[in-house]
C-alpha positions, 0 to 999 in steps of 0.5 A: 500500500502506498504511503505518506511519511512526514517526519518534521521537528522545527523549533520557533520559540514560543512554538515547536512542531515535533511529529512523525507520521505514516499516512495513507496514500489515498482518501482524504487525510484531515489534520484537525485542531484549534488554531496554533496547534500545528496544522498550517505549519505542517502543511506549509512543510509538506508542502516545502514552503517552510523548511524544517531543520530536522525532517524527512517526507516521502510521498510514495517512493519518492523522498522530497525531503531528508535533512540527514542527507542535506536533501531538499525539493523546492517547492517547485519541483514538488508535484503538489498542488494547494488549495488557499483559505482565499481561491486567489484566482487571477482577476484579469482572466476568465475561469478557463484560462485561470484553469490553463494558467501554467499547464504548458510547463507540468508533465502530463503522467499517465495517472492524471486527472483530466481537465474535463473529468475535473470539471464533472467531477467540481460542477463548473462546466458552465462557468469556463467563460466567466471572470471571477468577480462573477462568481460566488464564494463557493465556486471561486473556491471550486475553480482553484481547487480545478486549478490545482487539480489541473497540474496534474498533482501527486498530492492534494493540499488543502488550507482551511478551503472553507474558513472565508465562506459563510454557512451557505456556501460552505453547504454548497461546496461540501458535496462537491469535496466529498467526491474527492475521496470517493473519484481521486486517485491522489492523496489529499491532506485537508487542514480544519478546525471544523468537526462537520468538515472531519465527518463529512470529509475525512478518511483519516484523521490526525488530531494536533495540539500543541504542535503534535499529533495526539491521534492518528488513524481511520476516522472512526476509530480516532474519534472514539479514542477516550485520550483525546478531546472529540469524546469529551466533547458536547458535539461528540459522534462516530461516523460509519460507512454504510450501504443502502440494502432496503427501502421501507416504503410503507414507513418511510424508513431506509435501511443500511448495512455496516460492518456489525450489522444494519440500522433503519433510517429516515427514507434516504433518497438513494439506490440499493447498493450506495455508500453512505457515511452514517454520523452518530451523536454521542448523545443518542446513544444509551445503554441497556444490559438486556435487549429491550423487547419494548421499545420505540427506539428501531436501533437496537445493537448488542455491544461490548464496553470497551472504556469508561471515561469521566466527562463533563460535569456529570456526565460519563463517556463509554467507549463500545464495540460492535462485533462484526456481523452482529444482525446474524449472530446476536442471541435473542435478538430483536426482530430488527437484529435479524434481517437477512443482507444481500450477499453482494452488499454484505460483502462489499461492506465487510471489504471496505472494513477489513482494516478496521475490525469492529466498529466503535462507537461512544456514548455520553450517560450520566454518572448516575447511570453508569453507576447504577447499571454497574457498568465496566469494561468487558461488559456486554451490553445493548445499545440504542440509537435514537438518532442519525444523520446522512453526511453524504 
């Protein structure tokens, strides 16, 4: 499996960065934090626009950076292309030739994304003969990250994309991001401070505090990590891939399957066999020691408690797993437990999670209720969903 290495030690005074990464070399990569903690800086690294005494990276194969052997790639010479907070298109040429600035001097390879794909794939077609005074926030940002694209680029940064745009055009532009994952065959490294953006967006996700990274890892599982701050937090979620396997037209619900099992949902308006993320909130999680038999809640999951954590104020946060093909296995499960997957679905699911092994999942009680249902790790315990959103 291809690679990123990103090892980097620098020392300002006030503020050191000292990380060591080995990243995936596909999908998209969110280096999240609050602001200082190191993200910029090390994108700005990465990228060979600020230097770091002590540093290796390798994107690939390919060493950009070894400060032992005193090797260094300018910026220039790194097939990269960056995504600014601002789209700093040119203001004097129109969206095509802001698209064709500079492409007479990239080598074309083999692997590289086609303009017109880019164009499909960003939904700015129709806006080729436009200046950019005339477009809105949202689609200045889709022509530079097309620009960007257009070189032809082993790796994909991206700044804070969204940080200058309001609510609405932040909601317009995040479908057109979460394609990137989905059609890219390239890396892309994305620099937020939102935890919508990490939901809807990530693959992987880096947390960084104090110019280190704090966790790394698959999505799911570093946003369930009781060590780092997510869990704690009010707005605390998971995020599950899943596949669309049924519709319930009579209840307008729509059922989905993921790696330890299937949840109905609000009707979703997709086709059988579509990937979607599933995020689930913190606080729509709560616990049972036996599989409730009535309940209005739909979403019910055998589970094992795999950490207890103390949160805010009375507040405490269990850390759960859900056995792979649990809808199959659990004994004395709910009807709801027990519908039959599609053998093509099921499978599709199961190989796009054999990295991940059982799915995590947290759930914000009160401390009174952990106490009062005696709950420890190792226990196994049934979970009920209250709620769900479709991220895409």
């Amino acid at each position: 499996m291809t690679t990123i290495q990103a090892r980097f030690q620098l020392d300002y005074g006030d503020f050191k960065l000292d990380v060591d990464l080995k990243l995936p070399g596909t999908g998209i990569t969110v280096l999240f934090g609050h602001s200082g903690s190191g993200k910029t800086t090390l994108l700005r690294c990465i990228a060979g626009l600020q230097r770091a005494p002590q540093g290796k990276l390798e994107i690939n194969g390919n060493i950009w950076q070894d400060s032992e052997r005193n090797l260094f790639l300018p910026t220039h010479k790194r097939p990269l292309g960056y995504v600014f907070q601002e789209a700093n298109l040119f203001p004097h040429l129109t969206v095509r030739d802001n698209l064709h600035y500079g492409l007479k001097r990239i080598k074309q390879n083999p692997g590289a994304v086609e303009l017109e794909q880019t164009l499909e794939l960003l939904g700015i077609g129709h806006l080729m003969e436009r200046m950019p005074e005339r477009l809105s926030g949202g689609e200045r940002q889709r022509v530079a990250i097309a620009r960007a694209l257009a070189l032809n680029p082993e790796i994909l940064l991206m700044d804070e994309p969204l940080a200058s745009l309001d609510f609405k055009r932040k909601q317009e532009i995040l479908p057109f991001l979460s394609r990137l994952h989905q059609q890219l065959d390239i890396p892309v490294l994305y620099v937020t401070h939102s935890q919508q953006e990490v939901a809807q967006l990530a693959d992987t996700l880096v947390i960084l505090e104090g110019g280190q990274a704090l966790a790394s890892g698959p999505l799911s599982e570093t946003q369930s990590r009781l060590d780092v701050p997510l869990a704690q937090d009010r707005e605390a979620a998971t995020v599950w891939q899943a596949t669309v396997i049924e519709h319930e037209a009579d209840y307008h619900l729509t059922r989905v399957a993921f790696v330890g099992g299937s949840l109905s949902l609000p009707m979703v308006d997709a086709q059988v066999g579509t990937p979607l993320r599933v995020q689930i909130y913190a606080r729509d999680v709560s616990i049972a020691l036996e599989a409730p038999t009535a309940t209005s809640i739909l979403n019910v999951l055998p589970a094992t408690i795999t950490g207890i954590a103390d949160g805010r104020d009375s507040q405490t946060v269990v850390q759960l797993r859900l056995p792979r093909m649990a809808a199959e296995t659990a004994p004395g499960s709910p009807r709801h437990f027990l519908h039959p997957w599609r053998s093509e679905v099921s499978q599709s699911v199961g190989n796009r999670c054999d990295q991940v092994g059982d799915q995590a999942l947290l759930a914000h009680i009160t401390r009174k209720s952990a106490l009062l249902l005696g709950l420890q790790i190792g226990m196994a315990v049934y979970v009920q969903i209250k709620g769900t959103s479709i991220l895409n």
